[in-house]
C-alpha positions in Angstrom: 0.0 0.0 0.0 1.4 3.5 -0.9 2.5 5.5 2.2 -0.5 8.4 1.6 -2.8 6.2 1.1 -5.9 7.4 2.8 -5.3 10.7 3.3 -6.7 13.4 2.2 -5.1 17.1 0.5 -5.7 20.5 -0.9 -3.6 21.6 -3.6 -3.7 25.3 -4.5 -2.5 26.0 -7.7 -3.8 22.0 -9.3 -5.1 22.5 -12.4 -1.2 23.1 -14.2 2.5 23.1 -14.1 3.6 22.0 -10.4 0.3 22.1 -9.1 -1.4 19.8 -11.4 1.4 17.5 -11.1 1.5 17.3 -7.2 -2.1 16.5 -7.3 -1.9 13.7 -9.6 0.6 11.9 -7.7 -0.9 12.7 -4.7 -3.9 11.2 -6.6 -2.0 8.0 -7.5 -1.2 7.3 -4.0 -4.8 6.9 -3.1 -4.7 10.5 -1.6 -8.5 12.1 -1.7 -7.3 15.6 -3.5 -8.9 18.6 -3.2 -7.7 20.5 -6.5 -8.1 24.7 -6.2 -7.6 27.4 -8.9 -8.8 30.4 -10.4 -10.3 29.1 -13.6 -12.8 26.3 -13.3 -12.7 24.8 -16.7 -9.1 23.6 -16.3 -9.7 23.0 -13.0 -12.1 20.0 -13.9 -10.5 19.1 -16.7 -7.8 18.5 -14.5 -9.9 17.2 -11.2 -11.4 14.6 -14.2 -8.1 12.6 -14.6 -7.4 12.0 -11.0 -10.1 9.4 -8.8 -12.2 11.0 -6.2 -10.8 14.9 -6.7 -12.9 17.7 -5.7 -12.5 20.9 -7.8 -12.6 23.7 -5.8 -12.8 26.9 -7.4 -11.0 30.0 -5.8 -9.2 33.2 -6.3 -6.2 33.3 -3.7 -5.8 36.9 -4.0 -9.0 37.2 -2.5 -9.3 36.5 0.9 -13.3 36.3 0.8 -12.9 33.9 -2.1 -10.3 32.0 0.0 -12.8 32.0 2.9 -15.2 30.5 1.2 -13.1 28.0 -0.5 -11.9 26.7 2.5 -15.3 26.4 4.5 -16.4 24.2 1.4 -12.9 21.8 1.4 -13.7 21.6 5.5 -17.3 21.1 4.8 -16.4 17.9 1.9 -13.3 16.6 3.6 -15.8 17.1 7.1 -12.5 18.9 9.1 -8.5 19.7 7.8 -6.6 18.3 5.4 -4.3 15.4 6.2 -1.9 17.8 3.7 -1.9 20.8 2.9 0.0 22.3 0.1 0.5 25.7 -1.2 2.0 26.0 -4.9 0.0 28.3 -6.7 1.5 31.8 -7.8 1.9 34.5 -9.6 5.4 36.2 -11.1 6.3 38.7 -13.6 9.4 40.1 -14.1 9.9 44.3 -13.6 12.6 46.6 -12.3 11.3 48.6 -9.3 10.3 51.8 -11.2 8.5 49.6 -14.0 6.3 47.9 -11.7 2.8 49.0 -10.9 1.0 49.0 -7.5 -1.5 46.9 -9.2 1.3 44.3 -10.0 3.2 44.6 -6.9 -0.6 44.0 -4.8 -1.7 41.1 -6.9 1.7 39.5 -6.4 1.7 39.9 -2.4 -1.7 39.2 -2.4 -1.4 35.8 -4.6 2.0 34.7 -3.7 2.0 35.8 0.5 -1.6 36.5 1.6 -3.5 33.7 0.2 -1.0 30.7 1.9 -1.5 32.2 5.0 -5.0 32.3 4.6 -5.3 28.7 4.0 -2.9 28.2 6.8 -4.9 29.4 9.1 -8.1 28.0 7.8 -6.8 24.4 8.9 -4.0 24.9 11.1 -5.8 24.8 14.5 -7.5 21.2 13.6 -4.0 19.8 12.8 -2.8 20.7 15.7 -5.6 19.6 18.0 -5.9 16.3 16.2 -1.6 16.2 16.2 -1.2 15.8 12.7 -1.0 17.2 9.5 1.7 18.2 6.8 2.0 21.2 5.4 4.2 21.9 2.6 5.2 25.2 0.8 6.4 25.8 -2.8 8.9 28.6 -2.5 11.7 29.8 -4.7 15.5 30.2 -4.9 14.3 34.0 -5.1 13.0 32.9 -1.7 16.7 33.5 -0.6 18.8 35.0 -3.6 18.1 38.2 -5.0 17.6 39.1 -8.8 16.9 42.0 -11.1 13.5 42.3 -11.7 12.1 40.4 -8.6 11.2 43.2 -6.5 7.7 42.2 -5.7 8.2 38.0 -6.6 11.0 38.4 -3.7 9.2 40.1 -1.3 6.5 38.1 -1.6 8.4 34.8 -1.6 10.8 36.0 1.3 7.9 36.9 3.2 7.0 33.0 2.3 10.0 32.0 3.9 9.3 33.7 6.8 6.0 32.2 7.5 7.4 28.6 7.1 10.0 29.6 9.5 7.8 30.8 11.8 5.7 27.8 11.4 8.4 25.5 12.0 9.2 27.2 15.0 5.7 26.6 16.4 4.8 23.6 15.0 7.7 21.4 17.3 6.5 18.9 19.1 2.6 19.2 17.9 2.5 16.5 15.4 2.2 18.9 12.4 5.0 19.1 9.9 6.1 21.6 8.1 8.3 21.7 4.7 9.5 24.2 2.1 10.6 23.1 -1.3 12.5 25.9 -2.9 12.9 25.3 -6.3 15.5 26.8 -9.4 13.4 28.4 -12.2 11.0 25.5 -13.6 10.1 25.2 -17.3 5.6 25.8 -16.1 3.2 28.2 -18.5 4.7 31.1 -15.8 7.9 31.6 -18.1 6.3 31.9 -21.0 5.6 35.7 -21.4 9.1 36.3 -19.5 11.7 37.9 -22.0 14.0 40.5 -19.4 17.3 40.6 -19.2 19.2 39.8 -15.8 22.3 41.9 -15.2 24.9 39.8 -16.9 22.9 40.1 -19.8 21.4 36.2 -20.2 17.8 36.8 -21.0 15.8 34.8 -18.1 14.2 32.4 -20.5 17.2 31.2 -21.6 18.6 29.7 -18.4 18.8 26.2 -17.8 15.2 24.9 -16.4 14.1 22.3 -14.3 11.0 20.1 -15.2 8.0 20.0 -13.0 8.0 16.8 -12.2 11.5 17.4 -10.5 9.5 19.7 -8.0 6.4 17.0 -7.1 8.9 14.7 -6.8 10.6 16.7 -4.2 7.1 16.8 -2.6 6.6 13.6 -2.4 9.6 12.7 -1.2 9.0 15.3 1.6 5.2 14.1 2.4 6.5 10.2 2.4 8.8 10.3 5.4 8.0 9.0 8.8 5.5 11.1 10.9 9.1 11.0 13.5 11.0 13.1 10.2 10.3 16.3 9.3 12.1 17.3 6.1 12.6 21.3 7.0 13.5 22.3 3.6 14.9 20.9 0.3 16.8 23.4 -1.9 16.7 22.2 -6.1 19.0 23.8 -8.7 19.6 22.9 -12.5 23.3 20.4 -12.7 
């Protein structure tokens, strides 16, 4: 029997790139998924190749459309998650003075403000029932500065900061807590990307990773013994 089996998750981010991916091989292990994202018709196109997924469809820059996302998942999974991770995002790519409030808001707002929110929709049942998982998709700009990053880094610095925090509370309770920082990854986010990074190599150019590098990262981290808790696992391009 696969280690998950029985479980159940929410995926933000599920119906492409990373997210999708994570929630089928969540899905494979006989994990109940819960897949969340903005648009619903690749959401259930998505939720329609995986056994038993619930498409949940929700904003995450939108704390009342996160509110009532997670009162459904609570309501259909009756209580938390067994996992809980957060992938989806947002990034553009802008030099301070090129990027607009409205940019810089949505990307806090997306990439910061909705994790938390789901967070601390579930959090309090994990750690009255002492156990739970949750994992967070950060970035290497989650601890290296780039050109162009300024709002990306804040918001995934800011990322960091929760899991940190997280992990400093979370000792001892029976809820884990894991961040999986990956090197730029070849998803739909690159595709409109064409800035140049100070030594002139245009970003799209760099050497990517695949997504399926990054779930299985996840998976690796979500599979230990309940004693382990896989703090953080760093990926870069050999």
């Amino acid at each position: 029997m696969a280690p998950l089996s029985g479980r159940t998750a929410v995926v933000t981010g599920a119906s492409r790139g990373i997210g999708a991916g994570i929630a089928e091989a969540l899905g494979g292990q006989g994990v109940r998924v819960v897949l969340v994202a903005r648009t619903e018709a690749k959401l259930k196109e998505r939720a329609a190749r995986i056994k038993g997924s619930i498409p949940v469809t929700c904003d995450i820059s939108d704390p009342k459309s996160v509110e009532r996302a997670t009162k459904l998942i609570a309501t259909e999974l009756k209580g938390a998650p067994d996992i809980l991770v957060n992938n989806a995002g947002v990034f553009s790519v802008g030099v301070a003075e090129e990027t607009t409030s409205d940019v810089f808001i949505e990307t806090i707002n997306t990439n910061l403000i909705g994790p938390f929110l789901f967070v601390r929709a579930f959090l309090a049942e994990m750690k009255e029932r002492k156990r739970g998982h949750i994992v967070t998709i950060g970035s290497i700009a989650d601890r290296t500065i780039f050109s162009g990053n300024t709002a990306y880094s804040a918001a995934k610095f800011g990322l960091r900061a929760i899991h940190e925090t997280l992990r400093a509370e979370l000792k001892g309770t029976g809820v884990r807590t894991s961040l999986i920082s990956p090197a730029s990854t070849d998803t739909e986010l690159w595709d409109t990307v064409t800035i140049t990074d100070p030594v002139g190599k245009p970003h799209s150019t760099r050497p990517l990773l695949d997504p399926d590098d990054v779930v299985g990262a996840v998976m690796f981290a979500l599979s230990q013994p309940e004693r382990v808790n896989v703090d953080e696992l760093r990926l870069s391009h050999s």
